[in-house]
C-alpha positions, -999 to +999 in steps of 0.1 A: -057-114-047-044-131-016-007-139-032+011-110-036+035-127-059+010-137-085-006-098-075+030-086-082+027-105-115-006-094-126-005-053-119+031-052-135+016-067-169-021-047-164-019-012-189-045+003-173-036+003-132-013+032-125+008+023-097+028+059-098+038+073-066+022+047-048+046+020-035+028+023-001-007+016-017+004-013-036+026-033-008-006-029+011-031-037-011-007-067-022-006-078+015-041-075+017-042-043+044-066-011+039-052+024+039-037+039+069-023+074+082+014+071+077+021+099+053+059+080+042+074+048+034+101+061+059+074+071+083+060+037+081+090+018+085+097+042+115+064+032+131+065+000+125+079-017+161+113-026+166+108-066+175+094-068+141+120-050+120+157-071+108+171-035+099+200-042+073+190-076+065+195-081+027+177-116+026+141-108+034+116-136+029+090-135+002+064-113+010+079-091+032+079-053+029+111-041+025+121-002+031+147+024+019+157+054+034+163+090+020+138+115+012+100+101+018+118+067+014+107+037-005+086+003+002+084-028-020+075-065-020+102-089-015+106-122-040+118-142-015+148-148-044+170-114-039+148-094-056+115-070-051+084-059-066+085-023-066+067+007-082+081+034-108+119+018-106+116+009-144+085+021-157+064+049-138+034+038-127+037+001-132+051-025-104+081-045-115+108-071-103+141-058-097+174-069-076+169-059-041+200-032-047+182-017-075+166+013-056+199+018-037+217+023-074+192+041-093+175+064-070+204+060-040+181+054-013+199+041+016+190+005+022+172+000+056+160-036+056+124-053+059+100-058+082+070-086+098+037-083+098+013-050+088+036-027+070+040+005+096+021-016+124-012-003+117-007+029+103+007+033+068-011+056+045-007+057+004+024+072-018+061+085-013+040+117+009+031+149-008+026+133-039+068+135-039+082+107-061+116+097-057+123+115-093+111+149-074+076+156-096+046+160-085+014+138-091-019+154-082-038+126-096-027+106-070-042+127-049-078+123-066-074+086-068-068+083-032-099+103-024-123+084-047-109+054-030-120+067+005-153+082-012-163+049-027-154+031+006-175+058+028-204+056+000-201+020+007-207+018+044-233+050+041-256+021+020-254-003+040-260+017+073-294+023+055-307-002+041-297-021+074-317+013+094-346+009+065-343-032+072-351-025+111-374-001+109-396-023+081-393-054+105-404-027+138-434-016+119-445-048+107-443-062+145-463-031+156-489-035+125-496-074+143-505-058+178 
C-alpha cells in the first residue's frame, strides 16, 4: 500500500500477518523500502545521516520513522497526531497506535527522535537484531520468514533472468534459421 497510515490500519486489524520482532520490517515495508543490512533499529537510526535526523523532536510529521534507544532500540510510524504505529507495544506481533511516550513507559527505551527520508539511509535490515525483542525472547521464526522473503525475491529474479536468456536466445536462433 502506498499510505502507510491506511497500511498502519490494515496490518493492525489483519489476524494472520505477524508483525513480532519486526518493527524495522514493517516501517519499511510501510514506507515502501526493500530490506537492507542494518542489523538494529538503533543501528539504523545511527546510520541514517545527521542533516536528516531532528534528534529529541517529540512532534514528528506523519509518516516519519521515529527511533528509541536502549538495547537493539525501537522504530515506529508516526501519526502525524502525537502518536505512532508500532509493533508488539500492546499485542505481540500485531502493529498498533499508541502515544508517542508509550515505548519510553512500557519498555523504557530512551526517546531519540525521528528521522527524513529512507529509514537508516539505505541500509536498514528486518527486526530488533538477533531476533531480540524488547521483552528479551527469542523468535526463530522470524528468522525463517526473513529468509523465505529473500528466497522468494531471489527465485523471482532467477525466472525472469531465464525466460528473458530463453527469450534471446529463441529470437537469435530464429534470425539465424532466416539466413
Amino acid at each position: 500500500m502506498s499510505d502507510p497510515q491506511l497500511f498502519a490500519q490494515t496490518e493492525s486489524q489483519t489476524p494472520s500477518e505477524n508483525w513480532y520482532d519486526r518493527c524495522q520490517r514493517f516501517v519499511r515495508s510501510a514506507l515502501g523500502f526493500g530490506v537492507g543490512t542494518a542489523s538494529t533499529a538503533l543501528e539504523a537510526w545511527n546510520k541514517t545521516p545527521a542533516n536528516m535526523k531532528h534528534p529529541g523532536d517529540d512532534n514528528p510529521p506523519v509518516n516519519a520513522p521515529v527511533y528509541w534507544g536502549g538495547g537493539q532500540g525501537h522504530v515506529a510510524l508516526s501519526d502525524g497526531q502525537g502518536g505512532v504505529w508500532s509493533t508488539d507495544i500492546l499485542r505481540p506481533g500485531k502493529v498498533d497506535n499508541v502515544p508517542l511516550n508509550q515505548i519510553t513507559l512500557q519498555w523504557g527505551k530512551p526517546y531519540l527522535g525521528w528521522a527524513e527520508g529512507e529509514p537508516g539511509g539505505t541500509s536498514v535490515a528486518t527486526g530488533h537484531g538477533s531476533g531480540q525483542h524488547p521483552g528479551g525472547s527469542l523468535n526463530p521464526l522470524n528468522w525463517f520468514g526473513d529468509f523465505a522473503d529473500w528466497a522468494k525475491a531471489g527465485a523471482l529474479r532467477a525466472g525472469f533472468f531465464i525466460i528473458g536468456t530463453l527469450l534471446i536466445l529463441f529470437f537469435l536462433w530464429r534470425e539465424a534459421s532466416k539466413a
